[in-house]
C-alpha positions as a Markdown table, in Angstrom:
| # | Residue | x | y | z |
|---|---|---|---|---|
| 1 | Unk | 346.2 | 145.6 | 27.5 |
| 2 | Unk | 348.2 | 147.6 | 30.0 |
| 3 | Unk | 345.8 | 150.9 | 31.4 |
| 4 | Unk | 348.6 | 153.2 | 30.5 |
| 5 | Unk | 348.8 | 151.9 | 26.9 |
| 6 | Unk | 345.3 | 152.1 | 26.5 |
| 7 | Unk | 345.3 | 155.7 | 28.0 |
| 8 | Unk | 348.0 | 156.5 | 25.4 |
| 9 | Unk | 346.5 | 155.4 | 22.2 |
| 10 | Unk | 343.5 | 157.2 | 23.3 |
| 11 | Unk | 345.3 | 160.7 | 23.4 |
| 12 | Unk | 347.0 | 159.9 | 20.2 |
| 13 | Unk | 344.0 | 158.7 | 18.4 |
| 14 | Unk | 342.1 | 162.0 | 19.5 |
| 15 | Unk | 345.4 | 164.5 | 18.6 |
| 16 | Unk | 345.4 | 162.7 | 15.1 |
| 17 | Unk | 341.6 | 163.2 | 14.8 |
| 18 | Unk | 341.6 | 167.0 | 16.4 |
| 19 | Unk | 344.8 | 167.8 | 13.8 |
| 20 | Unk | 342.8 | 166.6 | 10.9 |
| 21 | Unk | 339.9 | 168.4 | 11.8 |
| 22 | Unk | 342.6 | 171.6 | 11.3 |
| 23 | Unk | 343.5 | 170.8 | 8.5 |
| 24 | Unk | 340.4 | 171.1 | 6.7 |
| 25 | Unk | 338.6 | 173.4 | 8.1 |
| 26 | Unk | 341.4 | 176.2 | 9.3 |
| 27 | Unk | 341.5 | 179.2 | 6.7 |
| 28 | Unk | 343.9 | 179.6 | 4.0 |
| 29 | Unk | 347.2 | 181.2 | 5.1 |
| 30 | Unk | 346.6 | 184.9 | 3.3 |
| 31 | Unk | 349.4 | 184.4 | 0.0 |
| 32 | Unk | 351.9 | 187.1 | 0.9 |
| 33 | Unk | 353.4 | 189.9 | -1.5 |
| 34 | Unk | 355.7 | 192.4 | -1.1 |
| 35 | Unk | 356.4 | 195.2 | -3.7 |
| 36 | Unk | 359.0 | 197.8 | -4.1 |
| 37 | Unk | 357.5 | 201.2 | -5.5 |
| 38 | Unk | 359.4 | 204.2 | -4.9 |
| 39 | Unk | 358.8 | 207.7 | -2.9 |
| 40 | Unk | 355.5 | 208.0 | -0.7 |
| 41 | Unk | 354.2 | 210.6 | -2.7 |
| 42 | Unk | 354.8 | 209.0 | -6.3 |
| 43 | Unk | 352.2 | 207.2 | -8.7 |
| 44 | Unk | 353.7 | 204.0 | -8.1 |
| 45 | Unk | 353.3 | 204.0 | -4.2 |
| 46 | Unk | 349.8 | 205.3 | -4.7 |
| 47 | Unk | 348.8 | 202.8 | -6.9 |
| 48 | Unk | 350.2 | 200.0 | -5.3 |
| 49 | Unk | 348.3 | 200.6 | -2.6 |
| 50 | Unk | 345.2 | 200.7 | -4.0 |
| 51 | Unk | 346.0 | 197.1 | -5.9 |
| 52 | Unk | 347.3 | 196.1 | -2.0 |
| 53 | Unk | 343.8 | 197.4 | -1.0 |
| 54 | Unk | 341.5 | 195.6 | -3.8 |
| 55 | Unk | 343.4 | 192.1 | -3.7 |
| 56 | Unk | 343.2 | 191.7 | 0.3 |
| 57 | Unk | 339.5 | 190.6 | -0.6 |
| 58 | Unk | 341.1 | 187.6 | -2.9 |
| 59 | Unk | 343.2 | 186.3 | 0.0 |
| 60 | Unk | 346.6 | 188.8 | -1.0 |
| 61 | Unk | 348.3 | 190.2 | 1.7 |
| 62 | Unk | 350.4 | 193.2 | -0.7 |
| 63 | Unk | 353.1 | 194.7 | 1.8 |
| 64 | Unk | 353.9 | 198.2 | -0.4 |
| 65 | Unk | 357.7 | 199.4 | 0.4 |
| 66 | Unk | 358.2 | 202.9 | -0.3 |
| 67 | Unk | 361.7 | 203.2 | -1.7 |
| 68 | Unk | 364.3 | 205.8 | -3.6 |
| 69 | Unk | 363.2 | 204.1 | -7.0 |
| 70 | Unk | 363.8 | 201.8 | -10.1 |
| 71 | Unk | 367.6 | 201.7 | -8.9 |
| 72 | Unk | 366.9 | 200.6 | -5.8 |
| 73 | Unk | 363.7 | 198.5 | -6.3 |
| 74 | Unk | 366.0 | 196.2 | -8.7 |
| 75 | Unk | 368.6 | 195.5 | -6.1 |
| 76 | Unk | 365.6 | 194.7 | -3.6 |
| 77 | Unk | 364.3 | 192.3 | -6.3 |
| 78 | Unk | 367.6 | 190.5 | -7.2 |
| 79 | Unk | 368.8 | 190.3 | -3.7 |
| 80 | Unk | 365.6 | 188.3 | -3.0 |
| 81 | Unk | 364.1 | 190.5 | -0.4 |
| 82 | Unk | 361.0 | 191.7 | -2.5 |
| 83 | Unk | 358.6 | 189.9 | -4.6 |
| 84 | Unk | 357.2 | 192.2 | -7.1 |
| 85 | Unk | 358.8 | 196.0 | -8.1 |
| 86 | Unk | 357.9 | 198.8 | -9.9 |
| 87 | Unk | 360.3 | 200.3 | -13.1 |
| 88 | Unk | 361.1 | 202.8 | -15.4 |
| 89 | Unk | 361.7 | 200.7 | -18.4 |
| 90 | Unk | 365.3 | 200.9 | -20.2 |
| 91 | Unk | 366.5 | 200.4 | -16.2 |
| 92 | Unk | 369.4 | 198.1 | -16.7 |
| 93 | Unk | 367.9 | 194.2 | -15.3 |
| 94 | Unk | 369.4 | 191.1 | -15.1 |
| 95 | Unk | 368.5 | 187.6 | -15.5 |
| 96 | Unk | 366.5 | 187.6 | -12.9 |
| 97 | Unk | 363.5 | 189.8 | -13.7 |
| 98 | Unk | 360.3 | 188.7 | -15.5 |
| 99 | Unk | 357.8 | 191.2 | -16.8 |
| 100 | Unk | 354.2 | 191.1 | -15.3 |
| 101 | Unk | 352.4 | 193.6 | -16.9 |
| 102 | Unk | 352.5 | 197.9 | -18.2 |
| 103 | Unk | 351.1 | 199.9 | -15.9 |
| 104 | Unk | 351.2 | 203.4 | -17.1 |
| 105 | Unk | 353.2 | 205.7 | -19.1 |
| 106 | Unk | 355.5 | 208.3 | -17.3 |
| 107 | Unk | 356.3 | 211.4 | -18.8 |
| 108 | Unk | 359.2 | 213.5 | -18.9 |
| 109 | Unk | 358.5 | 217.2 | -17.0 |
| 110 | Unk | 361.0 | 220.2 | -16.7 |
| 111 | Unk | 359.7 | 222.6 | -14.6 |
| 112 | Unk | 360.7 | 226.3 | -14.4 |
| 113 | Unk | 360.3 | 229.2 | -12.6 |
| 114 | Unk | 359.0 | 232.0 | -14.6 |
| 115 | Unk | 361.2 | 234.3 | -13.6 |
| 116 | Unk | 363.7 | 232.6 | -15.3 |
| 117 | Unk | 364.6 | 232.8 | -19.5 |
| 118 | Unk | 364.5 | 229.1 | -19.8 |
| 119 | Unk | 362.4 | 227.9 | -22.4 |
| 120 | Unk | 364.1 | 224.8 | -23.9 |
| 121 | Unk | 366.4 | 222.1 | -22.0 |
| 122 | Unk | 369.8 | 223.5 | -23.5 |
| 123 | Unk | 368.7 | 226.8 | -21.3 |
| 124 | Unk | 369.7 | 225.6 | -18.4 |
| 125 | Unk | 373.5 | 226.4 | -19.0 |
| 126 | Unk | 374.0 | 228.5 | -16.3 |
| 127 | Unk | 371.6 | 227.8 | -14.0 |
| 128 | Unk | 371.0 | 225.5 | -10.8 |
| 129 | Unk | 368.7 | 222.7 | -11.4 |
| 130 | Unk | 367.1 | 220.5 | -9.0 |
| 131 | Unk | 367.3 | 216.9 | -10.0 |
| 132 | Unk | 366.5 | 213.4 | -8.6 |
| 133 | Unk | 368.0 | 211.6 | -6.1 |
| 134 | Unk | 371.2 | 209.9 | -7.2 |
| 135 | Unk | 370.6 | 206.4 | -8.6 |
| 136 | Unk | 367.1 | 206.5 | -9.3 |
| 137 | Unk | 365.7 | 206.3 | -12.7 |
| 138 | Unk | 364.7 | 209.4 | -13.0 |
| 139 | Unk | 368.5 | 210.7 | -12.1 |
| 140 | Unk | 369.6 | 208.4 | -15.3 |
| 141 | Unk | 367.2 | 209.9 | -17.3 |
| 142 | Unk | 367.6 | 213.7 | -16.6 |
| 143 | Unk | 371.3 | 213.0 | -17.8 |
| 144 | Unk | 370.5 | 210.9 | -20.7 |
| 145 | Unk | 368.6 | 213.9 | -21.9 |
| 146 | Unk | 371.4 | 216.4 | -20.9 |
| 147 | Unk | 373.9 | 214.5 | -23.2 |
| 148 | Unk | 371.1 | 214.4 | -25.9 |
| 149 | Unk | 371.0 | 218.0 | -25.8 |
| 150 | Unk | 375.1 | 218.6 | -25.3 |
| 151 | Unk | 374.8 | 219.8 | -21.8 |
| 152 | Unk | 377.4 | 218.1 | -19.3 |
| 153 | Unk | 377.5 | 218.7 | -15.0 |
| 154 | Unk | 379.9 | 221.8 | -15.7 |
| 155 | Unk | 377.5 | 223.9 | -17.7 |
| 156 | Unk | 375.1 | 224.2 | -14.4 |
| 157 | Unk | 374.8 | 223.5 | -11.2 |
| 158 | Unk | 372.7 | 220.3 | -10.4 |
| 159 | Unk | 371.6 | 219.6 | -7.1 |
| 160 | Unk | 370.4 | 216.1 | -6.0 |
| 161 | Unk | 367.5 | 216.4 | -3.7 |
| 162 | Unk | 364.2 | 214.4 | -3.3 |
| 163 | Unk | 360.7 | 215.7 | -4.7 |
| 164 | Unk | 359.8 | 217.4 | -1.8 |
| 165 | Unk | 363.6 | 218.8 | -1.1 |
| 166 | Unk | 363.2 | 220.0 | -5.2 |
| 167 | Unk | 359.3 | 222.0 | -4.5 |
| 168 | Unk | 360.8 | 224.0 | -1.7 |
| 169 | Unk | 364.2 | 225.0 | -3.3 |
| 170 | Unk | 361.5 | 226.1 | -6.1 |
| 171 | Unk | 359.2 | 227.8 | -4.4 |
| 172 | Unk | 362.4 | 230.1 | -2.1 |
| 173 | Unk | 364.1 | 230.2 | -5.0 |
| 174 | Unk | 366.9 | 228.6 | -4.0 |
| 175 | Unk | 366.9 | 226.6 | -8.1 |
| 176 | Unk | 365.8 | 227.6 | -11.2 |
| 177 | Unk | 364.6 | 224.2 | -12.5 |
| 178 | Unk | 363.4 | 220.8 | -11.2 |
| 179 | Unk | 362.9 | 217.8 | -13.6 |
| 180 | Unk | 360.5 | 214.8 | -12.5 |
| 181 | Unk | 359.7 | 211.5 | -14.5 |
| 182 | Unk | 355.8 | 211.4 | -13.6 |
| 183 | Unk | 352.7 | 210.4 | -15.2 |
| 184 | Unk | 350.7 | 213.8 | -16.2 |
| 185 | Unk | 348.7 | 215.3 | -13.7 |
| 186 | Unk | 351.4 | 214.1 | -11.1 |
| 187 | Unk | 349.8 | 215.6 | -7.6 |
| 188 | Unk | 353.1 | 217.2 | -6.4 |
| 189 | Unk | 353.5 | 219.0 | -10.0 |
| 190 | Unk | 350.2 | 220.2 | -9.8 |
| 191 | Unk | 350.4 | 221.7 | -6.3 |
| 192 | Unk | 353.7 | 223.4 | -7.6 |
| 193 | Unk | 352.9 | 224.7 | -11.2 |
| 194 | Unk | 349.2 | 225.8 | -9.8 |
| 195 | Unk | 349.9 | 227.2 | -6.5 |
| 196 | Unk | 353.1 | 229.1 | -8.1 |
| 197 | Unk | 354.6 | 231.0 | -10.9 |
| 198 | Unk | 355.7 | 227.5 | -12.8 |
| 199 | Unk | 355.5 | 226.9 | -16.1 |
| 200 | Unk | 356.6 | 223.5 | -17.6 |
| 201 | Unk | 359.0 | 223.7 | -20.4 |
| 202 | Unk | 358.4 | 221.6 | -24.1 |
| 203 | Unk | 360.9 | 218.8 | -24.4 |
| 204 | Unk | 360.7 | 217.6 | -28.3 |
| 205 | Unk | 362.7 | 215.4 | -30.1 |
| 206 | Unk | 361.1 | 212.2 | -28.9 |
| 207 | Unk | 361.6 | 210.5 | -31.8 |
| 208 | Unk | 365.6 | 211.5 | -31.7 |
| 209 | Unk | 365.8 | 210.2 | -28.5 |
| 210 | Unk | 363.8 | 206.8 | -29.1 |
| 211 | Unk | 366.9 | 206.1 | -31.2 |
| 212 | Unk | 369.2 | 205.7 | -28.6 |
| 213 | Unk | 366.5 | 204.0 | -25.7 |
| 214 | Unk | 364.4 | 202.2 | -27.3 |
| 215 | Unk | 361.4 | 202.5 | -24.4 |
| 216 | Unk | 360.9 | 205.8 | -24.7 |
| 217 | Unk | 358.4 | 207.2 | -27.3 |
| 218 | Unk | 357.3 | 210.8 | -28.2 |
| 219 | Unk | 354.3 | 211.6 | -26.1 |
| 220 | Unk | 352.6 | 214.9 | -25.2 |
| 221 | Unk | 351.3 | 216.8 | -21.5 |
| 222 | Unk | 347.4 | 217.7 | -22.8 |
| 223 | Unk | 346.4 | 221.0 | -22.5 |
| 224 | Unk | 344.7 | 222.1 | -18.6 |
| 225 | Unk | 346.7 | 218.3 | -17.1 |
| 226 | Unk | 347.3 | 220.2 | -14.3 |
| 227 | Unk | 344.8 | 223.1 | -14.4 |
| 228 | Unk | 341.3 | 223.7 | -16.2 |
| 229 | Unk | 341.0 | 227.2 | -15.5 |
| 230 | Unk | 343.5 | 229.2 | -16.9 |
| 231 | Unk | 344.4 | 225.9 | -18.8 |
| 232 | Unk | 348.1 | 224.6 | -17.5 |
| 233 | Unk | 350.0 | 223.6 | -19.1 |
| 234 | Unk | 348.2 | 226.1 | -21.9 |
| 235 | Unk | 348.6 | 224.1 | -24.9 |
| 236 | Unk | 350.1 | 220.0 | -25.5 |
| 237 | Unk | 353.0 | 220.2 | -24.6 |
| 238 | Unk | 355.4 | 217.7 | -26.7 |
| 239 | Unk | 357.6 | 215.6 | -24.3 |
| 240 | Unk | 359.0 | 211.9 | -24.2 |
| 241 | Unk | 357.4 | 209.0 | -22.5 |
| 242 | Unk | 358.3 | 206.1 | -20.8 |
| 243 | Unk | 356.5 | 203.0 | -19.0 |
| 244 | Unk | 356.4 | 201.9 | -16.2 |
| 245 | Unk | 356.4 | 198.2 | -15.3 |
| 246 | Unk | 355.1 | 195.6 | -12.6 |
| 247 | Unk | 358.1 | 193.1 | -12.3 |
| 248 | Unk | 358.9 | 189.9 | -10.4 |
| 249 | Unk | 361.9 | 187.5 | -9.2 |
| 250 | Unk | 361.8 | 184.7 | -11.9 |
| 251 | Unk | 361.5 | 181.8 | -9.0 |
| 252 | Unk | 358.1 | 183.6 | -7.7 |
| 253 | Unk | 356.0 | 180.9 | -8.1 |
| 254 | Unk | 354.0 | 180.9 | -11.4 |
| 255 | Unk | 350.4 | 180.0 | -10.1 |
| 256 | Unk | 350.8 | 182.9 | -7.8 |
| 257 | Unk | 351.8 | 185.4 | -10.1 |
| 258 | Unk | 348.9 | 184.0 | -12.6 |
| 259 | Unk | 346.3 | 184.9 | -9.6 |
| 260 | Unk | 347.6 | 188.0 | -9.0 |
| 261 | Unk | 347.5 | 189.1 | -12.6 |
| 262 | Unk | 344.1 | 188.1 | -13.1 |
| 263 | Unk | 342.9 | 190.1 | -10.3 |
| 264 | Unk | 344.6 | 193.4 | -11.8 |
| 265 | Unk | 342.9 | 192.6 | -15.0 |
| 266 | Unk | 339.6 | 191.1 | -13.8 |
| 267 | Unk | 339.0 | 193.6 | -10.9 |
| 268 | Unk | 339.6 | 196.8 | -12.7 |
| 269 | Unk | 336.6 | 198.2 | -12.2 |
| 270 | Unk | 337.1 | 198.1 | -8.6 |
| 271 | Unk | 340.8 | 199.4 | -9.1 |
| 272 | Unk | 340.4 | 202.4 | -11.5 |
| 273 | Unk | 337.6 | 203.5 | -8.2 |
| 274 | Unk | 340.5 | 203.5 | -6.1 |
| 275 | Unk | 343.3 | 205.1 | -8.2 |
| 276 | Unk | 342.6 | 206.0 | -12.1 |
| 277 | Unk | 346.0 | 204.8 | -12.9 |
| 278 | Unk | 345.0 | 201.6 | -13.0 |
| 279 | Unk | 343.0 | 202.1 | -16.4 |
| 280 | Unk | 345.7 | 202.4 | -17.9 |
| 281 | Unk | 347.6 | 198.9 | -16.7 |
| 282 | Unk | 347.9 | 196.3 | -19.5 |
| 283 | Unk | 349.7 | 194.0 | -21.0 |
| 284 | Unk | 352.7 | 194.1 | -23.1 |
| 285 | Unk | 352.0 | 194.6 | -26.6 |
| 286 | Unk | 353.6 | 192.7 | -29.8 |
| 287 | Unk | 354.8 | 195.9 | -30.7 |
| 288 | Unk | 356.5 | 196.4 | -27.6 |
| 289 | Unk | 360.4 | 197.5 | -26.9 |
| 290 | Unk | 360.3 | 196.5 | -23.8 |
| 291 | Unk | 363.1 | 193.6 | -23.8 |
| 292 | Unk | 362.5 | 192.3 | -20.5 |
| 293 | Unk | 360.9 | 188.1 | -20.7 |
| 294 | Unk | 357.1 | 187.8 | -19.3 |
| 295 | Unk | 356.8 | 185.5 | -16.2 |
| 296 | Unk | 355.5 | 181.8 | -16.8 |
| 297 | Unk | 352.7 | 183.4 | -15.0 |
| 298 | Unk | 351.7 | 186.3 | -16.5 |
| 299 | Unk | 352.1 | 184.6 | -19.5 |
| 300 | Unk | 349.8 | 181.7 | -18.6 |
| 301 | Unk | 347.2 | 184.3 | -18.1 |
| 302 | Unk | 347.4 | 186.8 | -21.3 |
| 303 | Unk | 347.6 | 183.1 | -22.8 |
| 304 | Unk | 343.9 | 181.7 | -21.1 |
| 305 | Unk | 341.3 | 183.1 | -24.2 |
| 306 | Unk | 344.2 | 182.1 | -27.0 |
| 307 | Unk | 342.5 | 179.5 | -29.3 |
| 308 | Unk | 344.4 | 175.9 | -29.0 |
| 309 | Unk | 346.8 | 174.7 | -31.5 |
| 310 | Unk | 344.1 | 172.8 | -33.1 |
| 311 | Unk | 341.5 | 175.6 | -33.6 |
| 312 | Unk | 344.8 | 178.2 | -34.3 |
| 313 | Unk | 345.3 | 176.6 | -37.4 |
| 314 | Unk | 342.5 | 174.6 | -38.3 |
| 315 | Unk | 342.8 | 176.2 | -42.4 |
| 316 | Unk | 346.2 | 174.7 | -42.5 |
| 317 | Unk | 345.0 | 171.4 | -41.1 |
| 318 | Unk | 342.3 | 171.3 | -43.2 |
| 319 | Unk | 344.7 | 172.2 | -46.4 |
| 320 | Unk | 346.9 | 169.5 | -44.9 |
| 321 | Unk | 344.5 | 166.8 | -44.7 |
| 322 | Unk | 343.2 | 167.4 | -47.8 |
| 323 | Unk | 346.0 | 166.8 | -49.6 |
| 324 | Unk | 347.2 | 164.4 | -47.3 |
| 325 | Unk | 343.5 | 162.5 | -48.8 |
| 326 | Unk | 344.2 | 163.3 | -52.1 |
| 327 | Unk | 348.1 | 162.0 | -52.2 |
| 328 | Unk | 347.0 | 158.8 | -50.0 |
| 329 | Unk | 344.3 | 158.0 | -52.9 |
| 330 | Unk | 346.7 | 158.7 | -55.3 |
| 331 | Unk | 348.9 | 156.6 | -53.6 |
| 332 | Unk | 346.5 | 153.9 | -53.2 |
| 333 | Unk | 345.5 | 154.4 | -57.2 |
| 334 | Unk | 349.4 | 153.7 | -58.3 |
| 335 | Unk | 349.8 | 150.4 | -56.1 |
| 336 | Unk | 347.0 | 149.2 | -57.2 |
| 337 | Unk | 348.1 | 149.5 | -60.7 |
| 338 | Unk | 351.8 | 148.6 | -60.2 |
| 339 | Unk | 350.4 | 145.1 | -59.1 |
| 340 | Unk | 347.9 | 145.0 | -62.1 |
| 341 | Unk | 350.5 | 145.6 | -64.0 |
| 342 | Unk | 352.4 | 143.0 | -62.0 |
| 343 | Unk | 349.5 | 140.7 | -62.6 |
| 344 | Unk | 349.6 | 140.9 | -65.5 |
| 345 | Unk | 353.9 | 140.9 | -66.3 |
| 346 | Unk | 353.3 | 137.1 | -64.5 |
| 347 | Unk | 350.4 | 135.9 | -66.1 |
| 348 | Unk | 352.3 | 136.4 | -69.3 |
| 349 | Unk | 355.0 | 134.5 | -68.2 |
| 350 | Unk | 352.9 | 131.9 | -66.6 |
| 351 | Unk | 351.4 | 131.3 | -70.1 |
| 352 | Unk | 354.8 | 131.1 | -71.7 |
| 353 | Unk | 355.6 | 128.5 | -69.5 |
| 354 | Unk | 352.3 | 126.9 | -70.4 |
| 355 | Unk | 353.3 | 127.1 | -73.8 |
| 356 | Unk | 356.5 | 126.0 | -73.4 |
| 357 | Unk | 355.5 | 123.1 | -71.5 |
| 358 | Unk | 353.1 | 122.1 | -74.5 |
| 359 | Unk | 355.6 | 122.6 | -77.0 |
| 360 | Unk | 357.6 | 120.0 | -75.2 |
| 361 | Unk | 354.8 | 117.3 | -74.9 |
| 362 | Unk | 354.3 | 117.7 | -78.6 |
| 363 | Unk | 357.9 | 117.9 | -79.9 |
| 364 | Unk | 360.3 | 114.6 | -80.7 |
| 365 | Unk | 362.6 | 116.9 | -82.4 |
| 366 | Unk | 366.1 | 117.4 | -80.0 |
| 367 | Unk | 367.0 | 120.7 | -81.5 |
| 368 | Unk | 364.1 | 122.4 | -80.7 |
| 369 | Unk | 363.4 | 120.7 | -77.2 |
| 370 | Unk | 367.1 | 122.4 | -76.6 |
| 371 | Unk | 365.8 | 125.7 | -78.1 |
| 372 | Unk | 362.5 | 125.5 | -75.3 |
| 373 | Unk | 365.6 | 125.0 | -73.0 |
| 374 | Unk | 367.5 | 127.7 | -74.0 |
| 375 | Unk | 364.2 | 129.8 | -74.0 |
| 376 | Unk | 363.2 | 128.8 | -70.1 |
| 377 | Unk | 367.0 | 130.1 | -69.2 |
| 378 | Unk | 366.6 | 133.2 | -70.8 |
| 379 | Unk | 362.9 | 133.7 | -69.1 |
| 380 | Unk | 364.3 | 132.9 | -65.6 |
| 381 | Unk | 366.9 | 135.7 | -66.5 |
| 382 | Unk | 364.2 | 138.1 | -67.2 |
| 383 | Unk | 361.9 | 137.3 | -64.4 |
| 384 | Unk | 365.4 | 137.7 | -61.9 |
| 385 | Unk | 366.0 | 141.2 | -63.7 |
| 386 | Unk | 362.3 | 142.1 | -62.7 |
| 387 | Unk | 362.9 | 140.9 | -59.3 |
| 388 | Unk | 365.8 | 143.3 | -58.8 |
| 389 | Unk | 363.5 | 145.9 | -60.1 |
| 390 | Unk | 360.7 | 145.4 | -58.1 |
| 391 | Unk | 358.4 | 144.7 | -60.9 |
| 392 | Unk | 357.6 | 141.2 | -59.5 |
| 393 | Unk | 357.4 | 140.5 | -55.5 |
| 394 | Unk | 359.6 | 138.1 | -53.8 |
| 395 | Unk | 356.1 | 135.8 | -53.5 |
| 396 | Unk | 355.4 | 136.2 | -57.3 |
| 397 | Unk | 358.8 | 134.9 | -57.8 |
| 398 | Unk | 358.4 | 131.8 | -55.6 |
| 399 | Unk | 355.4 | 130.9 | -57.3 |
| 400 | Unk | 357.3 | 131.0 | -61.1 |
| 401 | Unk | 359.8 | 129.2 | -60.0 |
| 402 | Unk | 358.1 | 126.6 | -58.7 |
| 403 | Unk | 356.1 | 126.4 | -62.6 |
| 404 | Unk | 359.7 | 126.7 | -63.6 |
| 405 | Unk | 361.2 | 123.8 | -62.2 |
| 406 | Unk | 357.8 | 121.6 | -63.2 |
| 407 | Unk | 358.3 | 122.6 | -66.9 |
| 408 | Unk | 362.3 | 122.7 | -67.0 |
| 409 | Unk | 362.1 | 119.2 | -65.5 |
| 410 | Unk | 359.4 | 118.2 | -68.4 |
| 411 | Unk | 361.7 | 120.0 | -71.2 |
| 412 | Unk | 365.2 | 118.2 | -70.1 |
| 413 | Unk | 363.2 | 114.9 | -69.3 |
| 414 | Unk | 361.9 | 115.2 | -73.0 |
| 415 | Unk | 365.5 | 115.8 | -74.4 |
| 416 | Unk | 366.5 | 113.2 | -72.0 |
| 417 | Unk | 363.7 | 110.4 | -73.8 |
| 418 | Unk | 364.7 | 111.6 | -77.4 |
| 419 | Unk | 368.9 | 111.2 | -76.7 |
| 420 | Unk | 368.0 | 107.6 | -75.4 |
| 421 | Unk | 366.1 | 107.0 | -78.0 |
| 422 | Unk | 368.4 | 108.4 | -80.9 |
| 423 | Unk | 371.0 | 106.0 | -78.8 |
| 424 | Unk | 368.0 | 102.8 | -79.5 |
């Protein structure tokens, strides 16, 4: 062999050697996430990164996008550039967005100065609110409420502006009102409400408004949420809840979102240490409004401790095979006596013939070998007739007829000896 072929199958023979060696023993490729929250200084952000922080020790890498909210988290998700998002449920989704898992109830909060008169939503004619950013959730929701209440955009001023924008116009000032979809004991409420004359307002009628969004329910702020000592707010205070959701792209891959739920459910220990939100993440309930499909993944998980089909319904398949027993022995009882009774339908007419064929041994008289005649053709007829009815089998039938013949041949030979005869 040529030294420069030899030289070359050595160098491949090694690269094919030193790229399996790779293979097997180079780390696992982290398995990559992103998620669309919402604003830096909201629950969803913060929570994300704590789950971003807990599942990096299971080989996640959780990239957490702060973004302007549900709105825009959707279009992020549908478009393909994010994997996972968080939502206000009863945001408008599309076809392309599976369910994960609840992660926490948000509640509705109208804050107020308490310089101010207001002390229900429909007193805010007249004044200038703060609300959230245009296209959020929380924008939707502050107007769904409005129109609950009667209150349209020419009965006060509403100013779009971001959390933070909202706190300082507040605190100059500058608006009389700010409304936030937050879970209770939001940070930012409690630096605004504590820190400064702020009360929260009730917001009732939960029920009412359930009617018309089925995600929301009547829920309550508890007493001292935001301050032991004086207690704010100082009693519940009744309000509307909503919750939010973990969602993903319906072609995420379903082994990957099955890991990922287990380690929200099977690390939450770990999780709640980080952020107590997470103590509240679970999965969707039967009772649930929440309309949006679970992913194959989720699904496989929530599914894992269900008994199989077998166990599920081991009563009925014991009902089922016990009367399935009882119907196949009754079953087995009835054939057996259809062919006793069979049996016993040809042994009768096997004797006849018997009988018949005696009869024609013994007789010399013509008339009555032409009656025993007369009497096989009207026995064939019968044993045809039980043929069509199934009361003989075809096999039963062979067998007659074969005796039959034998003793129609005897009876005609008979009549056949006694005509000569006569003849003689």
């Amino acid at each position: 062999m040529d030294r420069r072929v030899r030289i070359a199958v050595v160098i491949l023979v090694w690269a094919a050697a030193v790229g399996l060696l790779w293979f097997v023993f180079a780390p696992a490729d982290a398995k990559r996430l992103i998620v669309a929250t919402g604003p830096r200084e909201g629950e969803s952000f913060e929570l994300a990164a704590a789950i971003a922080r807990v599942t990096e020790a299971s080989g996640f890498e959780l990239e957490v996008l702060e973004t302007g909210g549900s709105a825009e988290n959707l279009r992020l998700l549908e478009a393909g550039r994010v994997d996972l998002a968080t939502i206000q449920a009863g945001t408008g989704t599309s076809a392309r967005t599976r369910l994960i898992a609840q992660l926490y109830a948000d509640s509705y909060q109208l804050i107020v100065r308490d310089a101010t008169a207001i002390e229900a939503f429909p007193d805010l004619a007249g004044h200038r609110v703060a609300v959230p950013p245009t296209g959020s959730g929380q924008y939707a929701s502050f107007w769904f409420l409005a129109e609950h209440y009667g209150l349209t955009e020419r009965d006060f001023t509403a100013l779009a502006m971001s959390a933070d924008a909202a706190d300082f116009a507040m605190i100059l000032g500058a608006v009389d009102a700010t409304f936030r979809v937050r879970a209770a004991g939001n940070a930012s409420i409690r630096r605004l409400v504590r820190d400064h004359p702020m009360r929260l307002v009730p917001l009732p009628q939960g029920a009412a408004l359930a009617l018309k969004q089925p995600a929301l329910s009547t829920g309550r702020i508890p007493e001292g949420s935001y301050s032991g000592d004086p207690p704010l707010p100082a009693r519940d205070l009744p309000t509307v809840t909503v919750p939010r959701l973990l969602i993903a792209r319906d072609d995420l891959d379903a082994g990957l979102v099955q890991e990922f739920t287990q380690i929200l459910f099977e690390k939450r220990a770990l999780l709640v240490a980080s952020n107590p939100l997470a103590g509240f993440i679970r999965p969707p309930g039967d009772d649930s409004n929440i309309a949006i499909p679970l992913h194959p993944g989720a699904q496989r998980y929530y599914d894992r401790e269900k008994p199989g089909f077998l166990i599920a319904n081991a009563r009925l398949l014991a009902t089922l095979l016990y009367v399935g027993a009882i119907m196949s022995s009754g079953f087995v009882a009835l054939r057996a006596r259809v062919q006793r009774m069979r049996r016993v339908r040809m042994g009768e007419y096997n004797r006849t013939l018997m009988d018949v064929a005696s009869q024609a041994r013994a007789l010399e008289d013509r008339e009555a070998l032409f009656e025993l005649r007369d009497r096989l053709v009207d026995m064939l007829r019968e044993v045809v007739e039980d043929l069509d009815r199934d009361r003989v089998t075809q096999d039963e039938f062979g067998h007659f007829s074969f005796t039959w013949q034998a003793v129609d041949g005897l009876v005609r030979d008979r009549i056949t000896l006694e005509l000569d005869g006569g003849r003689r």
